[in-house]
C-alpha angles and dihedrals in degrees: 000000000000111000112249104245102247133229121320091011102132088039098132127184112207100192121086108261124231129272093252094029087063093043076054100062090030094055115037105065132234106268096003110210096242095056099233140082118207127194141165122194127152123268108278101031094105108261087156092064089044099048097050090046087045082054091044104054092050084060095224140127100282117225105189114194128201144183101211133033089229089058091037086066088046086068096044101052091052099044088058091052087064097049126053094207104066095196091079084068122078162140118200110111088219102062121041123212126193088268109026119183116208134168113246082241094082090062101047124135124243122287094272107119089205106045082158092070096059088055091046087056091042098056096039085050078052087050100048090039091059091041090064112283131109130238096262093045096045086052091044091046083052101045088046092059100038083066105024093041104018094160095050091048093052079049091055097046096040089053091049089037099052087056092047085055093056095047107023089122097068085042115137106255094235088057086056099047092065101078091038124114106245091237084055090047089051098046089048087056088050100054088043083051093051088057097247111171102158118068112189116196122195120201085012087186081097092064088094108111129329098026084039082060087041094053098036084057100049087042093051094051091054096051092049084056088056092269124133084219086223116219126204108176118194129191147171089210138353123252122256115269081222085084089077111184086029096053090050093046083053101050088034079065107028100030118203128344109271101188133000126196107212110216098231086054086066090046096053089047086055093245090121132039124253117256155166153229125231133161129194117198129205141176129243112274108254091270086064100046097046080063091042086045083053105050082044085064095044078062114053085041093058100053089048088053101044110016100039100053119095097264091051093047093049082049094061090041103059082043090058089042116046114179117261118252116264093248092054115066118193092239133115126248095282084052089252112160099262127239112294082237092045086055091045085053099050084044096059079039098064093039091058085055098042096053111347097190099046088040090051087055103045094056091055093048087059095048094056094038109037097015085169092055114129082238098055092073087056088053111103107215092207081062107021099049136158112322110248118220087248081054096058090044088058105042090046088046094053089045094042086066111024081052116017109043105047092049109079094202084061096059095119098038078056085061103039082055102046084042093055095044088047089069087054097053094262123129118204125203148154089264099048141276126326128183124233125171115306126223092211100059090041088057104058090030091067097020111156092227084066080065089047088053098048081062089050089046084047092051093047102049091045088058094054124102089268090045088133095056102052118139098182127190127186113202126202132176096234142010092243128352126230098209110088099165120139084351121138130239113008092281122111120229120251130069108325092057094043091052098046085055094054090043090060106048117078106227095048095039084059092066083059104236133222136202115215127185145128081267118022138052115178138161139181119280094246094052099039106101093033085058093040091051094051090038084054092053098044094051102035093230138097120276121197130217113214129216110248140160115239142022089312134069140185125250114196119191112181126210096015124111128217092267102069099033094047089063089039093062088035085064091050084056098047086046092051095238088118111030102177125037125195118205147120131283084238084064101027113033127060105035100011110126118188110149095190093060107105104158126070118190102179116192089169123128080222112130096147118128085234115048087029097074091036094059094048088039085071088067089047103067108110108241113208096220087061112045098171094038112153116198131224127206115198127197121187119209132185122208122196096238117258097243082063099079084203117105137184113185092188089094092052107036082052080059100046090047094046089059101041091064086051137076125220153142121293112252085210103039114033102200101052117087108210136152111246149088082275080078092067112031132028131226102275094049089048091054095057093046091061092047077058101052087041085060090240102168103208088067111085125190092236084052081051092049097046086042083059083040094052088053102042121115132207119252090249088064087044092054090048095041088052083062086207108195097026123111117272139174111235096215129128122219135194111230127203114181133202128194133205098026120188130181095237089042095098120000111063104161113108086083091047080051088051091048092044092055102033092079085042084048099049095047100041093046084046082056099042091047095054092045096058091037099062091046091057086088082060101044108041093249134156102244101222084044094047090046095058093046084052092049103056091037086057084049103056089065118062078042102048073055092056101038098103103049085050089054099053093045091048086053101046085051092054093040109035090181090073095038077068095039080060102048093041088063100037080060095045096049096047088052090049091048086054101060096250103107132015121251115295117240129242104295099005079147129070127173127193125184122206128199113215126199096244084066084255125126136232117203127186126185114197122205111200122186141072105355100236091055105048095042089056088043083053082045096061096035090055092050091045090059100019126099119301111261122162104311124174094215129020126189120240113212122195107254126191085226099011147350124276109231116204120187106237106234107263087226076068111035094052075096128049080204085062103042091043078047089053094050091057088048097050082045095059097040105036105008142250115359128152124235107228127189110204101227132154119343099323081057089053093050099047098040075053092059086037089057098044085060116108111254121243105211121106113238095255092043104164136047142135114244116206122206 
């Protein structure tokens, strides 16, 4: 009998499909063994099409789950497109359709935040029951210790719950049940009665505890009914590993990635629109920096009261001098007691070994405290430079405990210490540090300038060239934020001070704004009635305009959810009645689907991966009343200025970890896609930024935002310099680069070649000489003259031996790109040899050298491959030619003046057999060099000389490069 085709069997889709959304299909297979099909690809390339063919293919009762009940109708609309009877499509958990869309939140588990630790419970009461006791005891003996020993029972759940975490997915369903709510459980029973045997899950990111439970339960009940329980994960962008238990839960699930669509690859298709990343910084309004200005005080007057009294500066000392070890005595060769400033040098020496960051700390505490100490002349400023803020909390926090509490006479010094850190986030107790929120960081990240600087974004996108095009969205964490210290006015941060701002300026007010939240819709006065009247039409319902003083007014819309109201303001927005749009990233992040925005101001604390590219995919969608739309992302950023010695890195390194999870354009070459803050600012702006940072004074934050201005494009440029429609390779590629590259810089060894032969030479000249010499007789020669034939003929060949090693140093001098070349496999085949990455294939390497105009070179060295593997190949090259730390080994290299001193990779230098392995690899494919292990005083000495040599890295020394 000829099997019944199945459902979804005769589901078609008429357009052309996508490039990646074919190698989809053609790639992942029907029924794959695992169960599962993972893939990542960037909001807008069309995962909703490719899930529901995926499902179609497989010929099953199709359960769609997802998170929102926008994106919910996203999958509905498209699934009826496929079909042409539109009753096999549904949503009523009821009653279940061939393909049934649900939200995860259906199928959520009860209110316990811990359901782990009732199973947890659960499996150690199943322990104690097979080893003897009965139900009732077990439970007793449980209840007993959770009150009599309470410690030694959390000890007991988190143990068995760490191990459920790892393996709930193989859980016996009866096991899981147990923590489910009943209307889940019955839900559950009705989709395995229905015959499901296919579970889509879009943004899949959320499958990280309680909805992972939820889907390992319903999979494993299928399965127990003779299903495979299919499922097809899709994502926008994986979660962190940094959720631990969560991450696992997720992979235990999903498995690996199958197939992920890079962004710029739909760019480049012409699926999403071409963009690009800006920030404008700003400093805090004068309210927030007399509060800065005063913690700034707290400070200093914290580190004069405590650091610079005798007690503090004795601390540092002995911190800067740890004692020698007993089987090192600080004496010469000829066991002489050594100079009182070649002790304090070993002695700097050993602390930096000992504990490089506290050590470094330490030193430029004492040069801002004590600048006449004797130590201070031993402190490096290149190294022992100016003492962060984060320096000084760290210093006071390590004396606060090494000196104050156990001393029973410093008790309120102890106080006045915890008290003061306390106003910087820091909790001080008798088992260490702990950090809490810090003032400082929640003043500049809801700062009210940053308000002021989404208007001047506004103004200056309005006068470009597409000012009449502008969709404009502004994007907050919250509504209103609860957390007014050091804030300016008697507003609260978040959306409804940000869009009172906009309403009352007149540029801004001109875009007619509109406030959108779960609670709140507001407009401006003078566009009240003509919004209420559109909104009354689209939605078929009356909409109230409320009185009000000022330039805002209330719009109140009853009986209507967010959904709904949420697409009717999106088509104001598409039809232009409404151009700039104020919410929340709860409202208008993940789901929201708006194609005419073009324009992302986001004022968010989000630096996630995650929410990160959910929140810019909302800019890429192609709008069709714009063909050629650019978007524009916009991240907003507030230092603290450099003439406040104060300093808070939280803004900026947001900034840095939102861009390392993005692609982008680089500001400085406009034709290379990487991930980076290069994608946002070019050289010349990152240079002043870290003036900035440095507290350089003559660097000023209005020099930082004309230098973004100055290298801004059009969008226009931007359109052209995406090259959309042109061929491209979808590979992505580690960079390491290197700056100020000269050809001597790094191979020297056509002089240790020289040195090598010139003994060889000599002798054999000396033989060959002689030979000839005595034959003269024989041949009629004139001796001198048959000496010196003999000679040159010896010569030739012990050179003839070495020719080809002086021709390659002689090659690498003149060609540094391939000296590197050199180095950077050297490196990766000591750490395959080693057993830490798999062989690299043909041209896993690729060097390019840049000339720049100051005379100077760029170098980049691009590592392509498994990811895995060429991020821990970077990771080695960057320590190689990065700044000297605390290495075990470091390379000597010959010099003409002096050697040359490379830190050994600590991936190879966990072994002396490996990096003994490295040195003969360097020595075949570079020449001579010495292995040396930095051990007692000679390694001090030597890791002090390592660490005065210039470094090699370019500023910006590390990126991914994508095509």
């Amino acid at each position: 009998m000829t099997p019944q085709p199945g459902p979804l069997a005769d589901w078609r889709y008429d357009g052309e499909l996508r490039t990646y959304q074919s190698e989809v299909l053609a790639q992942i297979p029907p029924s794959p063994v695992d169960g599962a099909m993972h893939i990542v690809a960037p909001p807008g390339s069309g995962k909703t099409l490719l899930g529901l063919l995926l499902a179609a293919r497989e010929q099953h009762r199709t359960l769609v789950l997802a998170p929102t009940v926008t994106i919910r109708e996203q999958w509905l609309r498209t699934a009826r497109t496929l079909t042409a009877d539109a009753s096999r499509v549904g949503d009523d958990p009821a009653s279940l359709a061939d393909l049934t869309v649900l939200t995860y939140q259906l199928l959520s588990v009860t209110g316990d935040s811990s359901p782990f630790d009732d199973l947890a419970r659960a499996q150690w009461a199943e322990e104690l029951t097979a080893a003897g006791r009965t139900d009732a005891d077990a439970e007793t003996w449980l209840a007993t210790i959770a009150v009599d020993n309470r410690a030694q029972y959390l000890r007991g759940i988190r143990k068995r719950a760490a191990s459920l975490r790892r393996r709930f997915a193989q859980a016996r369903p009866d096991l899981l049940a147990r923590v489910l709510h009943p209307n889940a459980l019955a839900l559950i029973e009705r989709i395995v009665e229905a015959g499901v045997d296919t579970i889509v899950l879009d943004e899949c990111h959320h499958l990280l505890d309680h909805w992972a439970i939820v889907v390992a339960y319903l999979r494993a009940r299928i399965r127990e009914r003779g299903g495979t329980g299919l499922l097809i994960g899709l994502t926008a962008t994986l979660p962190s590993p940094d959720d631990g238990t969560g991450f696992e839960n997720y992979t235990g699930l999903l498995g690996e990635v199958d197939y992920e669509v890079p962004t710029p690859a739909v760019v480049k298709e012409g699926h999403l629109a071409p963009y690009r990343s800006y920030v404008r910084f700003t400093e805090p309004v004068p309210q927030e920096a007399l509060f800065i200005r005063q913690s700034e005080a707290r400070l200093h007057e914290l580190m004069v009261q405590v650091l610079a009294s005798a007690d503090g500066v004795t601390y540092l000392e002995r911190q800067l001098q740890p004692p020698a070890p007993v089987q090192e005595a600080e004496t010469d060769a000829d066991q002489h007691p050594l100079p009182p400033e070649e002790t304090a040098r070993r002695g700097i020496d050993r602390a930096l070994s000992d504990d490089f960051a506290l050590a470094r700390t330490c030193g430029a505490v004492l040069r801002v405290i004590a600048p006449e100490h004797r130590l201070v002349a031993f402190l490096d400023p290149q190294l022992f430079g100016r003492a962060s803020t984060d320096d000084l909390l760290l210093v006071l926090s390590r004396f606060a405990l090494a000196r104050l509490l156990p001393d029973p006479a410093a008790h309120d010094q102890w106080r006045y210490v915890k008290g003061a850190l306390a106003d910087f986030g820091l909790h001080l107790t008798d088992r260490g540090i702990r950090r809490g929120r810090n003032p400082l960081e929640a003043t500049l990240s809801t700062s009210v300038a940053k308000d002021h600087a989404a208007v001047d974004i506004l103004r200056d996108e309005l006068r470009s060239p597409d000012g009449e095009r502008i969709r404009a969205v502004v994007v907050t964490d919250v509504v209103e934020s609860g957390d007014n210290r050091g804030l300016t006015g008697d507003a609260a941060p978040g959306a409804l001070r940000v869009f009172d701002l906009l309403a009352s300026e007149p540029e801004t007010a001109a875009l007619a704004p509109v406030l959108l939240t779960a609670q709140h819709l507001r407009t401006t006065a003078a566009d009240a009635e003509r919004i209420a009247r559109a909104l009354r039409v689209m939605l078929d319902t009356a909409v109230e305009v409320e009185d009000g003083f000022g330039p805002t007014r209330v719009l109140r819309v009853p009986g209507f959810g967010g959904g709904r109201l949420v697409a009717a303001v999106s088509r104001l927005v598409t039809d232009g009645t409404v151009r700039l749009l104020v919410g929340t990233r709860g409202l208008l992040g993940e789901g929201w689907d708006c194609p005419a925005v073009n324009t992302l101001i986001d004022l968010t604390s989000v630096a996630t991966s995650v929410g990160t590219q959910q929140l810019r995919g909302r800019t890429l969608r192609l709008d069709p009343a714009w063909p050629g739309k650019v978007a524009h992302n916009w991240s907003v950023v507030c230092l603290i200025p450099p003439h406040v010695e104060l300093d808070d890195a939280a803004e900026l390194n947001r900034l840095r970890r939102r861009h390392d999870h993005l692609w982008g354009l680089s500001a400085d070459d406009h034709t290379r896609v990487i991930t980076g803050l290069g994608a946002a600012l070019d050289a010349p702006a990152q240079a002043l930024l870290d003036r900035i940072v440095a507290k350089d004074t003559t660097a000023t934050i209005a020099q930082l935002n004309e230098a973004v201005k100055s290298g801004m494009r059009s969008r226009a440029q931007t359109l052209a310099d995406w090259r959309v429609g042109e061929p491209y390779e979808a590979r992505e590629r580690d960079v390491v680069a290197m700056r100020s590259i000269r050809r001597s810089e790094l191979v020297q060894t056509l002089p240790a070649v020289a040195a090598g032969a010139s003994g060889s030479l000599l002798y054999s000249a000396l033989i060959g000489g002689g030979a000839v010499g005595m034959a003269s007789g024989f041949l009629g020669w004139d001796p001198p003259l048959a000496f010196g034939i003999g000679a040159v003929l010896g010569a030739l060949f012990p050179a003839s031996l070495r020719l080809g090693a002086i021709t390659r140093a002689v090659r690498q001098r003149r060609d540094p790109a391939q000296a590197y070349r050199a180095a950077a496999q050297a490196a990766g085949q000591a750490l395959q040899d080693a057993g830490r990455i798999p062989p690299l294939p043909e041209g896993a390497i690729e060097v390019e050298l840049q000339r720049l105009l100051d005379g100077s070179s760029r170098l980049r060295l691009a590592f392509q491959g498994e990811a895995r593997t060429r991020r821990m190949l970077a990771d080695a090259v960057q320590e190689l030619f990065g700044p000297v730390r605390t290495p075990r080994f470091l390379l000597r290299l010959p010099g003409r003046r002096s050697p040359a001193l490379l830190p050994v990779p600590t991936q190879i230098a966990r072994r002396r057999a490996d990096a003994e392995h490295f040195r003969d690899l360097w020595k075949q494919a570079l020449g001579p060099c010495e292995l040396i292990e930095l051990q007692g005083e000679t390694g001090l000495v030597t890791l002090r000389a390592a660490r005065a040599q210039p470094g090699r890295l370019d500023e910006v020394p590390r990126t991914v490069l994508w095509g």
